[in-house]
N, CA and C atoms of all chains as a GROMACS GRO file, in nm:
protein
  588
    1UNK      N    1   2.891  -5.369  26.474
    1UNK     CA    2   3.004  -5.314  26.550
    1UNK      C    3   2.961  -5.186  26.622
    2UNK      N    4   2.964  -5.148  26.763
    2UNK     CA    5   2.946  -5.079  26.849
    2UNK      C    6   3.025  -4.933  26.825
    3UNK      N    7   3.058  -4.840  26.876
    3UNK     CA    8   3.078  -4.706  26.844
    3UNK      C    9   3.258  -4.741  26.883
    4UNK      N   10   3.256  -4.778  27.013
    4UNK     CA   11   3.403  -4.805  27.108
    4UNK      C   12   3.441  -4.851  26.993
    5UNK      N   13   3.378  -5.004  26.987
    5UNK     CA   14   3.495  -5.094  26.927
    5UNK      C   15   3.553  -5.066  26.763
    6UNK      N   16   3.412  -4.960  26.711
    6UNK     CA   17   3.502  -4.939  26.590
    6UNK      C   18   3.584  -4.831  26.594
    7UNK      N   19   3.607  -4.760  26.752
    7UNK     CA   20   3.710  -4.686  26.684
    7UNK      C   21   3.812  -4.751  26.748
    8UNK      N   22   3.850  -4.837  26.828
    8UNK     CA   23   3.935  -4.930  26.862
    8UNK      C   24   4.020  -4.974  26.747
    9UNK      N   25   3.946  -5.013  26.576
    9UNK     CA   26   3.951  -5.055  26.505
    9UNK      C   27   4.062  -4.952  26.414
   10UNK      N   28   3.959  -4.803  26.415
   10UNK     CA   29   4.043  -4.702  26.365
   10UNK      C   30   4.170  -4.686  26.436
   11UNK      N   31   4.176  -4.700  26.529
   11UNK     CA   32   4.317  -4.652  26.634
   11UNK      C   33   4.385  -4.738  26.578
   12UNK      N   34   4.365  -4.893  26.577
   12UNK     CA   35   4.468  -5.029  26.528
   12UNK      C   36   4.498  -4.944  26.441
   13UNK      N   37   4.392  -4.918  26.274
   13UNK     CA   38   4.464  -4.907  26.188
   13UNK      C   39   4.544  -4.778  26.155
   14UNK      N   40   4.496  -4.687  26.268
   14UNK     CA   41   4.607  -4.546  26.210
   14UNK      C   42   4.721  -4.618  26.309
   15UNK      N   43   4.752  -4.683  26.402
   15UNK     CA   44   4.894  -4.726  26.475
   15UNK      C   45   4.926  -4.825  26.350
   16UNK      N   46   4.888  -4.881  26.308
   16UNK     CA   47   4.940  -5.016  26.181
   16UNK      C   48   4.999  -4.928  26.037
   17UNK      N   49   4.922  -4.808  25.984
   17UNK     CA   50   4.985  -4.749  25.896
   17UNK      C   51   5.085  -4.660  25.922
   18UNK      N   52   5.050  -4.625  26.030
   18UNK     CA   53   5.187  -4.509  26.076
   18UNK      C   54   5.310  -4.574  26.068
   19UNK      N   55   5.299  -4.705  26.142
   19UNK     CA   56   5.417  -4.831  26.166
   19UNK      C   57   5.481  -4.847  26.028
   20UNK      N   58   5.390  -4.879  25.936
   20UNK     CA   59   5.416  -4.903  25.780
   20UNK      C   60   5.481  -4.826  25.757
   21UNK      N   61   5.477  -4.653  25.735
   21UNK     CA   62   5.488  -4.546  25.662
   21UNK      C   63   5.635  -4.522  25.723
   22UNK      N   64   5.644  -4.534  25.892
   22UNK     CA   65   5.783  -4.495  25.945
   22UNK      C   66   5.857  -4.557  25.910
   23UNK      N   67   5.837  -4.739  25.913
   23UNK     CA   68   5.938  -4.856  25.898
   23UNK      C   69   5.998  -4.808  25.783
   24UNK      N   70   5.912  -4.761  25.642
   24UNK     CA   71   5.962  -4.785  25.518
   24UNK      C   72   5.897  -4.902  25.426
   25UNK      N   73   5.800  -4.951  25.515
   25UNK     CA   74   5.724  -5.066  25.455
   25UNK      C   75   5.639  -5.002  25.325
   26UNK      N   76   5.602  -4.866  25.322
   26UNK     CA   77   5.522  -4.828  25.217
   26UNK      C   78   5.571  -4.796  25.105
   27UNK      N   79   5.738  -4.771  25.112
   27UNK     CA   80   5.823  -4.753  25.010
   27UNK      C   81   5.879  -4.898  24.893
   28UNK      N   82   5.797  -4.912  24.777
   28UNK     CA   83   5.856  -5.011  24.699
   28UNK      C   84   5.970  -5.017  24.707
   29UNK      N   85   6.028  -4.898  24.687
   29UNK     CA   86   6.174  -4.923  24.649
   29UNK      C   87   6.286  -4.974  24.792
   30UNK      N   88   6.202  -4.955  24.892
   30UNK     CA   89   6.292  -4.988  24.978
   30UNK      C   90   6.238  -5.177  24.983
   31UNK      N   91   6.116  -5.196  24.954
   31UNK     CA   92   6.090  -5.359  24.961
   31UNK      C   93   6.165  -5.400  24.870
   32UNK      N   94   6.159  -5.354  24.745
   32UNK     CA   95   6.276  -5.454  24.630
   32UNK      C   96   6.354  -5.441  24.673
   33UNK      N   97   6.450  -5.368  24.757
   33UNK     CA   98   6.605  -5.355  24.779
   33UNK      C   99   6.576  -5.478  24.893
   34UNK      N  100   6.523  -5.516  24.960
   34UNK     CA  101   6.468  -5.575  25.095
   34UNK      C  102   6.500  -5.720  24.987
   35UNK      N  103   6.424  -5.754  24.926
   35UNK     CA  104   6.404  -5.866  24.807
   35UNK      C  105   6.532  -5.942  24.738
   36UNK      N  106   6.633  -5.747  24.761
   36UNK     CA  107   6.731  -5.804  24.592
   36UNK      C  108   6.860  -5.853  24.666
   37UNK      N  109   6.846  -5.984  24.757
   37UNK     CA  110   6.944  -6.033  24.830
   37UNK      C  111   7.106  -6.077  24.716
   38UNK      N  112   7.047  -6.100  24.651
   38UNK     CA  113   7.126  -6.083  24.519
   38UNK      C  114   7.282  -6.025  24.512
   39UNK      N  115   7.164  -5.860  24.486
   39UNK     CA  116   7.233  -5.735  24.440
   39UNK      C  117   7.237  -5.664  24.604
   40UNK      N  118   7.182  -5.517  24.537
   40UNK     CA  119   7.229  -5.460  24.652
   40UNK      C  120   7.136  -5.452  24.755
   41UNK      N  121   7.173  -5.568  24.855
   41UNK     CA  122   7.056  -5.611  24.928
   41UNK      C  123   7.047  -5.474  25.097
   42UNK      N  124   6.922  -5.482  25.085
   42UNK     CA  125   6.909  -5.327  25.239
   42UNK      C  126   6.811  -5.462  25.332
   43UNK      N  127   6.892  -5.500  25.432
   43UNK     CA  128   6.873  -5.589  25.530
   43UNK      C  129   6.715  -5.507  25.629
   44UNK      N  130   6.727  -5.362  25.620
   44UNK     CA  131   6.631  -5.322  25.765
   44UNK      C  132   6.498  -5.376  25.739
   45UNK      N  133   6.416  -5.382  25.630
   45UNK     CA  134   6.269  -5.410  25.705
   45UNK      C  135   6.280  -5.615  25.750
   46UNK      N  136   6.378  -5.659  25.756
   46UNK     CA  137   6.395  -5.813  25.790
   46UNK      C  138   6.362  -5.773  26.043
   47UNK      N  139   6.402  -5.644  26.022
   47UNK     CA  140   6.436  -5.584  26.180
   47UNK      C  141   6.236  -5.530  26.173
   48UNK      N  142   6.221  -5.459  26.079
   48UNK     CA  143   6.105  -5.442  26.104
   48UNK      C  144   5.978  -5.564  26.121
   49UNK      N  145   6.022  -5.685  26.058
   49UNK     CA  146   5.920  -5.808  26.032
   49UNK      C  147   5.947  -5.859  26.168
   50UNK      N  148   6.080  -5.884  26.233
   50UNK     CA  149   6.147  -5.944  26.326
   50UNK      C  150   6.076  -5.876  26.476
   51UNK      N  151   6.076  -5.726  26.477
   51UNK     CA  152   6.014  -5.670  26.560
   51UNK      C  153   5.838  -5.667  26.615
   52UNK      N  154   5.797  -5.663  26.449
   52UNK     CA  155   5.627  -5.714  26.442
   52UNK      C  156   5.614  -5.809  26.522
   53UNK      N  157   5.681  -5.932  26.462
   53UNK     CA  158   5.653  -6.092  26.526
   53UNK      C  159   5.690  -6.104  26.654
   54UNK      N  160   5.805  -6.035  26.692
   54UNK     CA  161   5.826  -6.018  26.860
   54UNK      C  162   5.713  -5.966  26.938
   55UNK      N  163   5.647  -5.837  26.882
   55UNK     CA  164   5.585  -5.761  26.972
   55UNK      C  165   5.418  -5.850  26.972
   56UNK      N  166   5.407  -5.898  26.862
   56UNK     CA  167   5.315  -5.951  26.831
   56UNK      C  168   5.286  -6.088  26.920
   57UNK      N  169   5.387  -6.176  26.911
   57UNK     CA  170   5.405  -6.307  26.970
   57UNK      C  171   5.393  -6.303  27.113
   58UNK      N  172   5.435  -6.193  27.180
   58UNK     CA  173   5.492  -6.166  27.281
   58UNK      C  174   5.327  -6.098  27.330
   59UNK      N  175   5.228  -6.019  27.286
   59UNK     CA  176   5.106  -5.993  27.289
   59UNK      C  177   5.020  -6.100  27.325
   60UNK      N  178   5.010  -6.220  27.217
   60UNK     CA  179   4.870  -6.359  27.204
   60UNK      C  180   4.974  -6.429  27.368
   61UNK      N  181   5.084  -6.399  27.362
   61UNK     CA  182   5.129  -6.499  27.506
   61UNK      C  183   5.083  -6.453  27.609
   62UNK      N  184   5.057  -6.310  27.628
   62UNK     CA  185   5.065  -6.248  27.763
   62UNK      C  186   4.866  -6.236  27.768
   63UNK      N  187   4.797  -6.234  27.630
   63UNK     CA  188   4.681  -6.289  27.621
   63UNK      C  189   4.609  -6.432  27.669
   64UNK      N  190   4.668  -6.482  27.624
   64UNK     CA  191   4.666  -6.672  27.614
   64UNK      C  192   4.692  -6.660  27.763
   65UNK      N  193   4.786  -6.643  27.831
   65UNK     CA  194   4.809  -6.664  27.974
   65UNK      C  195   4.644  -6.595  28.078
   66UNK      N  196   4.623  -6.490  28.065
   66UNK     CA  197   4.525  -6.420  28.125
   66UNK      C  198   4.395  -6.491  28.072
   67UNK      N  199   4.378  -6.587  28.011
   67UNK     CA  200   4.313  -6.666  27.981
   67UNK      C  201   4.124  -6.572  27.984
   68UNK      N  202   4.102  -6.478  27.875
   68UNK     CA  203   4.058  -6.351  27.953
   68UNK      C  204   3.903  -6.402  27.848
   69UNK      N  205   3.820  -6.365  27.876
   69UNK     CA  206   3.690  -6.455  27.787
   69UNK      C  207   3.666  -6.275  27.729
   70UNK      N  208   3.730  -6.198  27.743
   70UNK     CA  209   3.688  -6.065  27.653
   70UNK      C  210   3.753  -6.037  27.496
   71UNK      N  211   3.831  -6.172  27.479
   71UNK     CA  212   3.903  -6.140  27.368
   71UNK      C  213   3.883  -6.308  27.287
   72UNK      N  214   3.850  -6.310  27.131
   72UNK     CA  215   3.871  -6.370  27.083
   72UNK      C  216   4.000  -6.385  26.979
   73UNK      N  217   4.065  -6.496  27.047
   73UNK     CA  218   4.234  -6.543  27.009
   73UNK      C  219   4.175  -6.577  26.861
   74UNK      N  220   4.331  -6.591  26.748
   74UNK     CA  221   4.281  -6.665  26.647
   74UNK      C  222   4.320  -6.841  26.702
   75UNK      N  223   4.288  -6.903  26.604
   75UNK     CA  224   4.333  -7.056  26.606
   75UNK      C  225   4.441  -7.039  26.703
   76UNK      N  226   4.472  -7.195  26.715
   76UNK     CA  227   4.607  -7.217  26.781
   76UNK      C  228   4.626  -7.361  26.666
   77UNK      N  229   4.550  -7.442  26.688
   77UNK     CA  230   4.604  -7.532  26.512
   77UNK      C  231   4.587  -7.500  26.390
   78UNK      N  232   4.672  -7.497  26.310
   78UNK     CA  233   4.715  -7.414  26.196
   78UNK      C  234   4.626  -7.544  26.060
   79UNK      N  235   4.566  -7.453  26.009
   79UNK     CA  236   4.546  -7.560  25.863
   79UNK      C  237   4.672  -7.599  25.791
   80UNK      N  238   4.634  -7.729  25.746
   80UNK     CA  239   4.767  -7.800  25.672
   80UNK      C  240   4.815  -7.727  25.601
   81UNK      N  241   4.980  -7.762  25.527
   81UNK     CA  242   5.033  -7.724  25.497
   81UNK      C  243   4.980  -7.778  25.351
   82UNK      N  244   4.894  -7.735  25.233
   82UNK     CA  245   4.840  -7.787  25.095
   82UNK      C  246   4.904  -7.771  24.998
   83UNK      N  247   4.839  -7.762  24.848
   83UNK     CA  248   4.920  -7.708  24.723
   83UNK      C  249   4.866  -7.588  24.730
   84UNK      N  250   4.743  -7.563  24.798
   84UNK     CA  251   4.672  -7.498  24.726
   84UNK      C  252   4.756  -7.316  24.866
   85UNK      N  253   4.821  -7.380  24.971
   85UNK     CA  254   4.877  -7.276  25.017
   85UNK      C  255   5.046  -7.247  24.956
   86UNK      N  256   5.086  -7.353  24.916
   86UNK     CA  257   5.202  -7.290  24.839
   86UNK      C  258   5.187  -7.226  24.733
   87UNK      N  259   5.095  -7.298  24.638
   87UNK     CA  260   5.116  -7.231  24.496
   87UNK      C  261   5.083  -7.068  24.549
   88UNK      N  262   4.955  -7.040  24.634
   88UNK     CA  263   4.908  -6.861  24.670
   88UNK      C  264   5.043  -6.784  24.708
   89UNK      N  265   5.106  -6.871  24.831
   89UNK     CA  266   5.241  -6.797  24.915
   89UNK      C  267   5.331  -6.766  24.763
   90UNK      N  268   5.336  -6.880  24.690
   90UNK     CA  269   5.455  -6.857  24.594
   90UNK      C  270   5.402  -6.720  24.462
   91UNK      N  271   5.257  -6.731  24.417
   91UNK     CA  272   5.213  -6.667  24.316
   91UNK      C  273   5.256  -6.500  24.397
   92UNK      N  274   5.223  -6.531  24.577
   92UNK     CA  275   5.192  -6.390  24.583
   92UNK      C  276   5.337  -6.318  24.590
   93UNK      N  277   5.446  -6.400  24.637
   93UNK     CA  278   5.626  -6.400  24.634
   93UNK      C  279   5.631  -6.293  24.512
   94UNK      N  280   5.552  -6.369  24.349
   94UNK     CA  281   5.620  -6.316  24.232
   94UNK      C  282   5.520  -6.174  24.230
   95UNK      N  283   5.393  -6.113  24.248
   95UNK     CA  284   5.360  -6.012  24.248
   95UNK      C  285   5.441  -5.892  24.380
   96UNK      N  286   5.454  -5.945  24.428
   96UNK     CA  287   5.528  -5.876  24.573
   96UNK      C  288   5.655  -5.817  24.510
   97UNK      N  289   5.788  -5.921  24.425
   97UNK     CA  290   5.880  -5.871  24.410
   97UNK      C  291   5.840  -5.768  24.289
   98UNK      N  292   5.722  -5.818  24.219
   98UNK     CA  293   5.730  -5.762  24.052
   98UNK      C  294   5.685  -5.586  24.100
   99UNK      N  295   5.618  -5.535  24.239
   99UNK     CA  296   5.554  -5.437  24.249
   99UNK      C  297   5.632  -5.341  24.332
  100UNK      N  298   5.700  -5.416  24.448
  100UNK     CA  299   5.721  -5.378  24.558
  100UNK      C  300   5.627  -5.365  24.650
  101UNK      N  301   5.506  -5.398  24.655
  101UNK     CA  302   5.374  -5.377  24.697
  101UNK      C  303   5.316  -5.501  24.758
  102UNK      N  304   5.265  -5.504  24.913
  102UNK     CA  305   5.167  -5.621  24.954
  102UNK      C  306   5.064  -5.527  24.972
  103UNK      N  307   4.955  -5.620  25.022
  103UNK     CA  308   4.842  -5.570  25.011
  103UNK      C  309   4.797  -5.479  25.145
  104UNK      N  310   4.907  -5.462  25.298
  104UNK     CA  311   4.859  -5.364  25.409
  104UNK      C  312   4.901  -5.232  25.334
  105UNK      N  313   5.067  -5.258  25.294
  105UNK     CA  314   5.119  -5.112  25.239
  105UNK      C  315   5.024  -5.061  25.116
  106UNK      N  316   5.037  -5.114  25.021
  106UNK     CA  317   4.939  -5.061  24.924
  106UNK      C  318   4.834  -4.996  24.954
  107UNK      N  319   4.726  -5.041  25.059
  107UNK     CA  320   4.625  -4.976  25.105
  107UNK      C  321   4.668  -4.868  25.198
  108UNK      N  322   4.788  -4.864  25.227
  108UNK     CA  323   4.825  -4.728  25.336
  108UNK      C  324   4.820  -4.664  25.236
  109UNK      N  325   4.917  -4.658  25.099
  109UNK     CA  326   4.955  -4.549  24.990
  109UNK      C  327   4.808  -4.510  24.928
  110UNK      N  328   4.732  -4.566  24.930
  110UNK     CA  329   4.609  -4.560  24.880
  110UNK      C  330   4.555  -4.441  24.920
  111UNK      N  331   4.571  -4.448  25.080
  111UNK     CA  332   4.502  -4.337  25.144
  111UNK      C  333   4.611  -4.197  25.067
  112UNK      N  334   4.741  -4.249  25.074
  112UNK     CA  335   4.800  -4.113  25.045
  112UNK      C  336   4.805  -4.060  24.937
  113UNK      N  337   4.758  -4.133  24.851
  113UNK     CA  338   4.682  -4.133  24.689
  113UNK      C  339   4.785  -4.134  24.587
  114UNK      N  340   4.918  -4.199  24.656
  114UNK     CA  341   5.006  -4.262  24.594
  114UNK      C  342   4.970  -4.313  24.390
  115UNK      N  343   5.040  -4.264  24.336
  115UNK     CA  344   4.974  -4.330  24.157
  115UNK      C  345   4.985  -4.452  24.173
  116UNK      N  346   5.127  -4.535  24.239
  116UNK     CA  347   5.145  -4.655  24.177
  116UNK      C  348   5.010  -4.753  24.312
  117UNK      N  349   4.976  -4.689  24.401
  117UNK     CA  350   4.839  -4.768  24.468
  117UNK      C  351   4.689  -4.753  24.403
  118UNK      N  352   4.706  -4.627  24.337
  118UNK     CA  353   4.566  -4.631  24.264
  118UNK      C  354   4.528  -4.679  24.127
  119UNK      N  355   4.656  -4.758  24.089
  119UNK     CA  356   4.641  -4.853  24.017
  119UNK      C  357   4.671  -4.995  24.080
  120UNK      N  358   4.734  -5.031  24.128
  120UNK     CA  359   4.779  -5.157  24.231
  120UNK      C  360   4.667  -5.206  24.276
  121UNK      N  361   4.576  -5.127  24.380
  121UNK     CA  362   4.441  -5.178  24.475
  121UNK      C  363   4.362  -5.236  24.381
  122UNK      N  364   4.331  -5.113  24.285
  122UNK     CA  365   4.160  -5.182  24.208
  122UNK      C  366   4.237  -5.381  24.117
  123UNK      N  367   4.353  -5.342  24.080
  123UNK     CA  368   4.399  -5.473  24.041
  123UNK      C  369   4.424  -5.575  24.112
  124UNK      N  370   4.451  -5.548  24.251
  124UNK     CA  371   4.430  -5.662  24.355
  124UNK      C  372   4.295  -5.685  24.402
  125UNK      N  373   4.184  -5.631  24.384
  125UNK     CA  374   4.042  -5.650  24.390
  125UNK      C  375   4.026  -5.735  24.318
  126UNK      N  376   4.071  -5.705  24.181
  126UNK     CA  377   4.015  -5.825  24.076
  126UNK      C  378   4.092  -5.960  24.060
  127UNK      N  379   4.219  -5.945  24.160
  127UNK     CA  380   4.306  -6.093  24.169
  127UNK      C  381   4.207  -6.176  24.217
  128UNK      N  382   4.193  -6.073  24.335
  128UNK     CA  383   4.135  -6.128  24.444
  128UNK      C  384   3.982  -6.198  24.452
  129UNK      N  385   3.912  -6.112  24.350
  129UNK     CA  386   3.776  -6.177  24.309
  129UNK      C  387   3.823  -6.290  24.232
  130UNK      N  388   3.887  -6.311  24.122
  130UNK     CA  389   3.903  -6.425  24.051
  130UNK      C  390   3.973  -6.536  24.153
  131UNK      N  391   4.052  -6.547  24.203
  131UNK     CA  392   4.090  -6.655  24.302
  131UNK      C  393   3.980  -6.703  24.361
  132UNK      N  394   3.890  -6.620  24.419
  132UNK     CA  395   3.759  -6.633  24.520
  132UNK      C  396   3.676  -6.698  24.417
  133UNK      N  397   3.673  -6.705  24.316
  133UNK     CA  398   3.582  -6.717  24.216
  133UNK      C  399   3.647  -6.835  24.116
  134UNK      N  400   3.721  -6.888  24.113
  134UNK     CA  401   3.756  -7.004  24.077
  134UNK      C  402   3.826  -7.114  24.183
  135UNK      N  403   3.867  -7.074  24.325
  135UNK     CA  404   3.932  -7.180  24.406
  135UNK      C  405   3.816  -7.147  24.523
  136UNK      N  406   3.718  -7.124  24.521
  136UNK     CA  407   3.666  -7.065  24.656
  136UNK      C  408   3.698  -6.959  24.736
  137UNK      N  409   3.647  -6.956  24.843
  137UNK     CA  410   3.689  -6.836  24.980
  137UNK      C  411   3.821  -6.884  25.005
  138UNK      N  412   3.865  -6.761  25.094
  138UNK     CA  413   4.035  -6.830  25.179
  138UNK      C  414   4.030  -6.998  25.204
  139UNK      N  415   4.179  -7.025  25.191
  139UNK     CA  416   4.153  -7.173  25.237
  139UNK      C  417   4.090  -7.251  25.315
  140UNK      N  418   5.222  -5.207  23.741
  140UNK     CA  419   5.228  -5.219  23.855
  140UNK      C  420   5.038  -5.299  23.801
  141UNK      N  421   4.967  -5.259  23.789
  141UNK     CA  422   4.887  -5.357  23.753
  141UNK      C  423   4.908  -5.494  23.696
  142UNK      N  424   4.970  -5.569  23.676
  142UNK     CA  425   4.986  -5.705  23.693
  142UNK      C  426   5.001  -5.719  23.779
  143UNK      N  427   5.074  -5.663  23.881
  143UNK     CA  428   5.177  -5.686  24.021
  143UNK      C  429   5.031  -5.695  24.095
  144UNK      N  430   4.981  -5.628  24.069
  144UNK     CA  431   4.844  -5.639  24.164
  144UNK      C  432   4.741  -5.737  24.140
  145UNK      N  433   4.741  -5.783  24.025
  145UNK     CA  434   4.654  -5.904  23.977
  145UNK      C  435   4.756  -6.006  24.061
  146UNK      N  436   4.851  -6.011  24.045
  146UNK     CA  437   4.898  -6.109  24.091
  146UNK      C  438   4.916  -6.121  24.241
  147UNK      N  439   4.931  -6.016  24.335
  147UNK     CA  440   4.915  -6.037  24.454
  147UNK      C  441   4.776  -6.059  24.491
  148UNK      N  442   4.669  -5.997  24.462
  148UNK     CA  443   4.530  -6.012  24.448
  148UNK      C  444   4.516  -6.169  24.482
  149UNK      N  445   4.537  -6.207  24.376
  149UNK     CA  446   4.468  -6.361  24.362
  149UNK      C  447   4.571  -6.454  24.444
  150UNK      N  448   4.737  -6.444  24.496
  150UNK     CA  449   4.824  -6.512  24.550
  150UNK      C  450   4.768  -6.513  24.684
  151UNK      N  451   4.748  -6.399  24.700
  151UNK     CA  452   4.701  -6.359  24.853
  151UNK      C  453   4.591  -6.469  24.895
  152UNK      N  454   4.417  -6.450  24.798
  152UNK     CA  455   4.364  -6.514  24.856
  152UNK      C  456   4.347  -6.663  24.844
  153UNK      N  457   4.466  -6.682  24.775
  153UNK     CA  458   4.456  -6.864  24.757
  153UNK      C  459   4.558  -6.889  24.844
  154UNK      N  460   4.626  -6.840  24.888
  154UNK     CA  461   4.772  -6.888  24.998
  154UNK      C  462   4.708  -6.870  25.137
  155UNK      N  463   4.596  -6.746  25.130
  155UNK     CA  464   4.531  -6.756  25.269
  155UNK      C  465   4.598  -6.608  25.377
  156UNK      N  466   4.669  -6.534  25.282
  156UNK     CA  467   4.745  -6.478  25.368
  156UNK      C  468   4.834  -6.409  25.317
  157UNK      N  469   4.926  -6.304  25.371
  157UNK     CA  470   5.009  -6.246  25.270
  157UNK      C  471   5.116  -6.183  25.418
  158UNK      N  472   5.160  -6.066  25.356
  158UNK     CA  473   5.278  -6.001  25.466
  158UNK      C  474   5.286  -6.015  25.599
  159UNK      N  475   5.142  -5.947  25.642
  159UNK     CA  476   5.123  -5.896  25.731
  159UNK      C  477   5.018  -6.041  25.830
  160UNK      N  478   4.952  -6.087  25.715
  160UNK     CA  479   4.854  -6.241  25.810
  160UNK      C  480   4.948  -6.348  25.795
  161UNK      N  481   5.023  -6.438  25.711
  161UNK     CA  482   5.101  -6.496  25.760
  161UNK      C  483   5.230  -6.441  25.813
  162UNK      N  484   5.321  -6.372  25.772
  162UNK     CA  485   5.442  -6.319  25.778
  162UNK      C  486   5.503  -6.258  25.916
  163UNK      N  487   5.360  -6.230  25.970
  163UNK     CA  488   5.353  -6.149  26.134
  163UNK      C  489   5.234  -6.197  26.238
  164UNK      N  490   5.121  -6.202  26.194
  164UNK     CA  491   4.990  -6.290  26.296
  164UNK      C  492   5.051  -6.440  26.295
  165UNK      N  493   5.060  -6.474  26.132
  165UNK     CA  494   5.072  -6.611  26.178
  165UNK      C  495   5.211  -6.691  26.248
  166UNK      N  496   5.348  -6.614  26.203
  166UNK     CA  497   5.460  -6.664  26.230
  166UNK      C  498   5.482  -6.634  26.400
  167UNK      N  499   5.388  -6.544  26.455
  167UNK     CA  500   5.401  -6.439  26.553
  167UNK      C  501   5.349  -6.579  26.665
  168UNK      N  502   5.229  -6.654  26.635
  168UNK     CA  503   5.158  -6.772  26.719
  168UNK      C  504   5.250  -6.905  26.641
  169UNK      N  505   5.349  -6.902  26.550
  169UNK     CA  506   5.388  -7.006  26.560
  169UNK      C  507   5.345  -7.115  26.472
  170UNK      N  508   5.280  -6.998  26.372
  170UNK     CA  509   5.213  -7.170  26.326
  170UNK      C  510   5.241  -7.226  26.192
  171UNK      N  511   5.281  -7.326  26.191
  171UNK     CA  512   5.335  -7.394  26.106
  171UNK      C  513   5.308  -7.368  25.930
  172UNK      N  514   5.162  -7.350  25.897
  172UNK     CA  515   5.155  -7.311  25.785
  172UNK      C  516   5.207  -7.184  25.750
  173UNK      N  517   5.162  -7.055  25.790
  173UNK     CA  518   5.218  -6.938  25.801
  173UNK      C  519   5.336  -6.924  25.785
  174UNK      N  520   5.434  -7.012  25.870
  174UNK     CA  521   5.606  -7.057  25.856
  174UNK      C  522   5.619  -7.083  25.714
  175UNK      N  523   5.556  -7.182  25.666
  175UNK     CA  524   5.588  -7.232  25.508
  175UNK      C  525   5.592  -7.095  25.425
  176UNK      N  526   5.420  -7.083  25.428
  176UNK     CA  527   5.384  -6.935  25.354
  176UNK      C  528   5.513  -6.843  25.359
  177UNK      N  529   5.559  -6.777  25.505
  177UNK     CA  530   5.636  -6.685  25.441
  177UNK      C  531   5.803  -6.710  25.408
  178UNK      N  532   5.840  -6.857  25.447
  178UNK     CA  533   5.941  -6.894  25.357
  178UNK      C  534   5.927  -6.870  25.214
  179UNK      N  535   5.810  -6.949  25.163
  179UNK     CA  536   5.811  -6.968  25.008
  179UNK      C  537   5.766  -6.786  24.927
  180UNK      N  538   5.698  -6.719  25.006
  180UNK     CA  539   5.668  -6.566  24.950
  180UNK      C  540   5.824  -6.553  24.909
  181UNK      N  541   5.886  -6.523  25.058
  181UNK     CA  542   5.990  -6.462  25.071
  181UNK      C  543   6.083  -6.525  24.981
  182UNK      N  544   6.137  -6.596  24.921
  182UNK     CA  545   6.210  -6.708  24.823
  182UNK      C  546   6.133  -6.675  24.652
  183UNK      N  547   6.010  -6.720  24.666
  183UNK     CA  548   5.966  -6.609  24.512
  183UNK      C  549   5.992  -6.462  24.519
  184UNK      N  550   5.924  -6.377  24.591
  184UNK     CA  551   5.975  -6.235  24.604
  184UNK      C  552   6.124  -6.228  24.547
  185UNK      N  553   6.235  -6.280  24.598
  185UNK     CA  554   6.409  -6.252  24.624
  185UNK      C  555   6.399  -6.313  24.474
  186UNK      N  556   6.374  -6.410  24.417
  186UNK     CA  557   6.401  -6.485  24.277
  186UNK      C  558   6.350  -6.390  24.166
  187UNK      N  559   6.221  -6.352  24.176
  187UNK     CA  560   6.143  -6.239  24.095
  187UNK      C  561   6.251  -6.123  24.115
  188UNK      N  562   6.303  -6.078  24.185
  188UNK     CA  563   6.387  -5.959  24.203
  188UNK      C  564   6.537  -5.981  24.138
  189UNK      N  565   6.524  -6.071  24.123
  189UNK     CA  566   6.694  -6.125  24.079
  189UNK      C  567   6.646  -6.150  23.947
  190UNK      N  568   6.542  -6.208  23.891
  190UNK     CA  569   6.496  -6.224  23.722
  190UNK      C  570   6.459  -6.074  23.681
  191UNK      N  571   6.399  -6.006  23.726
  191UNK     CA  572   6.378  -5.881  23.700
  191UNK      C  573   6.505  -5.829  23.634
  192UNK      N  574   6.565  -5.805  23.761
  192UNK     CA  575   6.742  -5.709  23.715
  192UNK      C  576   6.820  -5.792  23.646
  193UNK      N  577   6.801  -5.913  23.655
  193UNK     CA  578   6.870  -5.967  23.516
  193UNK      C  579   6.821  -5.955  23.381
  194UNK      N  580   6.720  -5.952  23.379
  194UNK     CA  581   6.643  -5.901  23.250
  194UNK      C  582   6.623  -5.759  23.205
  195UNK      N  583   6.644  -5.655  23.319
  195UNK     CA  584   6.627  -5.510  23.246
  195UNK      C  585   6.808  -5.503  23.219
  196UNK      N  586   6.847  -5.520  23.323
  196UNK     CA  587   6.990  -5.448  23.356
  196UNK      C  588   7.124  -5.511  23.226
   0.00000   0.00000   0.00000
């Protein structure tokens, strides 16, 4: 990686954590309330996911159109729908609600040296090695 | 919060994806697996949160 492009890289990720930190995405307690459709459910980060995927979707289109050979798109056909992607989506559902924690926010709090991330990360390292290590690499 | 992390750890890389890669890259292009993925997160997440507070509260 070249000097530009990794700080291209840094810029993404200080605009991606800032996004996190403002939305409220880094706050557990605001994801379980997000979760506890239940109880007392707090509808806003559904506006923050809603906004991602807009701005996002609305990005690979205006990409995809300019048809531009300086950028590599991801896929456009999606791998099947398996067991082996539900059971992950569903296992990762029950750590998500049990923490309040996915794995971008966690690594934002990380930086902020958050307690409940500096225990969270090193334990998602080792999910993460054991999955890799008994089902293979990503699907 | 260490379980929570064993368990996203390893959900993550067997589902292929988590919040931010299916939930937003992938739902963002449309694509069908990603769609599943963050139905079914989102549906465990809300169930885990509802067994939780029924069990402390």
């Amino acid at each position: 990686m070249n000097s530009e492009r990794s700080f291209l890289f840094f810029l993404a990720g200080t605009l991606f954590g800032t996004g996190l930190a403002i939305s409220g995405m880094t706050d557990p307690g605001r994801v379980i309330g997000f979760l506890d459709v239940f109880g007392a459910w707090d509808p806003a980060l559904l506006f923050v996911m809603a906004g991602a995927v807009g701005v996002y979707g609305l990005g690979m289109l205006i990409l995809r159109r300019l048809k531009t050979q300086n950028f590599k798109l991801p896929a456009t056909t999606p791998s099947p729908i398996d067991r082996q992607l539900v059971t992950g989506a569903a296992i990762f559902g029950i750590g998500w609600g049990l923490g309040g924690f996915c794995p971008g926010p966690s690594l934002a709090n990380l930086g902020a040296l958050r307690i409940e991330a500096v225990v969270f990360v090193p334990a998602m390292a080792i999910g993460m090695f054991f999955a890799q290590r008994f089902f293979g690499v990503d699907r | 919060m260490a379980v929570a992390g064993l368990i996203v750890g390893f959900g993550t890389r067997l589902g292929g994806g988590c919040t931010s890669g299916h939930g937003v890259c992938g739902v963002g292009i449309g694509a069908k697996d990603s769609i599943a993925a963050t139905l079914i997160f989102m549906w465990a997440g809300m169930l885990t949160v509802l067994i939780y507070n029924w069990l402390v509260l």
